[in-house]
N, C-alpha and C positions, 0 to 999 in steps of 0.2 A: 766514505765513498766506496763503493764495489763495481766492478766491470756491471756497465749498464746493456743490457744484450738488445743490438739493434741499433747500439747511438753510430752516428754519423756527423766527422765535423768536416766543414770546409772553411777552406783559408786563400784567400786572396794575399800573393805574396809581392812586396814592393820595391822599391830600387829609386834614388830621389823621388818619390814620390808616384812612379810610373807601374804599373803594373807590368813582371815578368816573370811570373810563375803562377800557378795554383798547387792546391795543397790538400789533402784530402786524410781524416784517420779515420779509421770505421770499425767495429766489433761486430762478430757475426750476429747475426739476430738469433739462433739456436745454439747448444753445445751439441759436443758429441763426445764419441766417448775411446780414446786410445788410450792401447797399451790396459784396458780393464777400469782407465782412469778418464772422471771426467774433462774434456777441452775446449776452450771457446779460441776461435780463431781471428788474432786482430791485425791490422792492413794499415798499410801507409804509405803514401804515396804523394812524389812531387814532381812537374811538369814544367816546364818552360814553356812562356805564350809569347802570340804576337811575332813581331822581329826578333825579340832575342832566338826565339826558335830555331829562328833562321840561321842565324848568325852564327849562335853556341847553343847545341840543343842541350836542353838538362832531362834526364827520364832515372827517377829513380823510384824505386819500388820495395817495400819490406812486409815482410808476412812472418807471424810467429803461432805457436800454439801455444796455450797457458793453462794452468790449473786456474781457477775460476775464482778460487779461495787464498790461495799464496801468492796469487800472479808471476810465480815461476815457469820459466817457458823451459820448455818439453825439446821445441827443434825452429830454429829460425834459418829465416833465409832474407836474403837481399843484394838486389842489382842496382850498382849504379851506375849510370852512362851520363856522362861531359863530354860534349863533342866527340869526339874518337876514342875517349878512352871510354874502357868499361870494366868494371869492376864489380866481384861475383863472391858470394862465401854462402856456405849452409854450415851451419852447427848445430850439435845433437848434443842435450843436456841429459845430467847422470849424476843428479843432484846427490844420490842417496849415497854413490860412488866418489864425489868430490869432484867429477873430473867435465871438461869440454872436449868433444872432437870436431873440429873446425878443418874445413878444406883448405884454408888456408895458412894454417903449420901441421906437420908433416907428425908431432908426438902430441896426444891429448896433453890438456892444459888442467894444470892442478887448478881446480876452484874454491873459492868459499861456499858452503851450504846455499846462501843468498845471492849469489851470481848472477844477472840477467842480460839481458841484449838490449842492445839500441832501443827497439819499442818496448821492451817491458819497463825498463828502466823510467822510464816516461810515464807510462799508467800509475804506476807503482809508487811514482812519487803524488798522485792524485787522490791518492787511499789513507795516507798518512795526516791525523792531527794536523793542522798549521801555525807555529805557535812565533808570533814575534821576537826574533834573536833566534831561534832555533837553529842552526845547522847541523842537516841530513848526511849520512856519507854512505856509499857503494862503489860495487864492479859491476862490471859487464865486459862483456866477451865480442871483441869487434878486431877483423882484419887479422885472425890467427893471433891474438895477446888479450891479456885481461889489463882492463883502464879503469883508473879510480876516478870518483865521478865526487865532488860535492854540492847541495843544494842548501843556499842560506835565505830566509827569509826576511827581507830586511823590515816592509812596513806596508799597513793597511791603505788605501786611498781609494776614490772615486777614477775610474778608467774612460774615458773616453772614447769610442770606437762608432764608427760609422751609423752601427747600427744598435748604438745606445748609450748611458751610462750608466756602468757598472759598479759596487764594491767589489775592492778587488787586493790578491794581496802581489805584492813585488817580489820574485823569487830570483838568486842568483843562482847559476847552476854552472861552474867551472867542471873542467875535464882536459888532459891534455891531447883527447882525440881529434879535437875541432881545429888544433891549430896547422895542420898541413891544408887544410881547405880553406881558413880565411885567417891564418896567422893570429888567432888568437886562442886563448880557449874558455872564453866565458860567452855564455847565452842570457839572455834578461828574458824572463817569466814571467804574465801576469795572468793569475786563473783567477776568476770567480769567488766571492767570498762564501757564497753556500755551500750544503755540501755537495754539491758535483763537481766541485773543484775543475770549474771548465778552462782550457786553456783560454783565454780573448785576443791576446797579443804574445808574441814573440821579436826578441830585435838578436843581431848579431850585429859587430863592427866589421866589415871588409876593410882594407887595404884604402879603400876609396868609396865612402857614404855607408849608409847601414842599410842592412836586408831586415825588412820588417816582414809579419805574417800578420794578417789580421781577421778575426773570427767573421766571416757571412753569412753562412747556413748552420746551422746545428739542428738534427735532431733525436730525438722525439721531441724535447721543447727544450728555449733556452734559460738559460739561470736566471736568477732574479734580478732584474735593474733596479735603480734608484728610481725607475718611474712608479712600479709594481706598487700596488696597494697593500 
């Protein structure tokens, strides 16, 4: 799979079963070209609906620039706001130098060559073979510190989601970043068996029921179902 220019996915995100969020990733539909190098710019974004809105608004927002071909990001940025809190960082990658400068620690962060941020880290595992038993491992650079990230594929199965049924493969994807926000730090993955390795579902465990995300729009088109001829 390669960054598809122009995709656009939306996610209906849920709470026992109720809808309290949406959920949004998107790749520009053109590159451009910094720094002499070419860039595709990709976006992510999650919103609190309804009453939760009201209650506890959630507004969070992430933007990266990437090499097109490595999917290493160039300079990322991201807001997140939870009711009154709001939290902020921009980091400028220097791959060839090793190094991160991140607004949020004070001395550049030694990096590995393969370093990436919160949304690359995500594409990038999208690009990659998927092989049954396989575990993936990285960093990324999030909150002024670099976090090791692992992705195990545990097994193929048929997905069910609203708006079909899919092959699909089950992806574990541990990190100790996730657990100050739901006390754990494992995510459950299922993307698409073709190769567009499309996200369909997502679950997290809260404290109290799980936050699930679930694929509604995609496009330019969606993966193959089991209905698909």
């Amino acid at each position: 799979m390669r960054l598809v220019l122009g995709e656009s996915l939306g996610y209906t995100i849920l709470w026992f079963g109720l809808e309290v969020m949406r959920g949004e990733l998107r790749v520009a539909e053109t590159p451009t070209v910094q720094d002499g190098r070419p860039s595709v710019a990709l976006s992510a974004s999650a919103m609190s609906t309804g009453l939760v809105h009201h209650l506890f608004s959630v507004e969070d927002t992430l933007s990266t620039r990437v090499d097109p071909h490595t999917v290493l990001p160039a300079q990322f940025e991201f807001t997140l706001r939870h009711g009154k809190h709001r939290t902020e960082e921009r980091v400028l990658f220097d791959h060839a130098g090793r190094r991160a400068v991140s607004t949020r620690h004070a001395e550049p962060l030694a990096i590995p060559p393969d370093a990436r941020d919160l949304l690359t880290v995500y594409y990038y595992l999208r690009t990659v073979p998927i092989i049954e038993g396989r575990t993936l491992t990285g960093q990324f650079v999030a909150q002024g510190a670099l976090w090791p990230l692992t992705a195990t594929v545990h097994r193929r199965g048929m997905l069910t989601i609203p708006r079909g049924t899919f092959p699909a493969w089950e992806v574990e994807v541990e990190t100790p970043w996730l657990e100050p926000y739901i006390r754990r730090k494992t995510l459950w993955l299922w993307v698409s068996e073709d190769a567009a390795r499309v996200p369909l579902m997502a679950r997290v465990k809260l404290p109290l029921g799980w936050l699930t995300a679930l694929l509604d729009d995609c496009r330019p088109s969606w993966p193959t179902s089991a209905e698909s001829p």
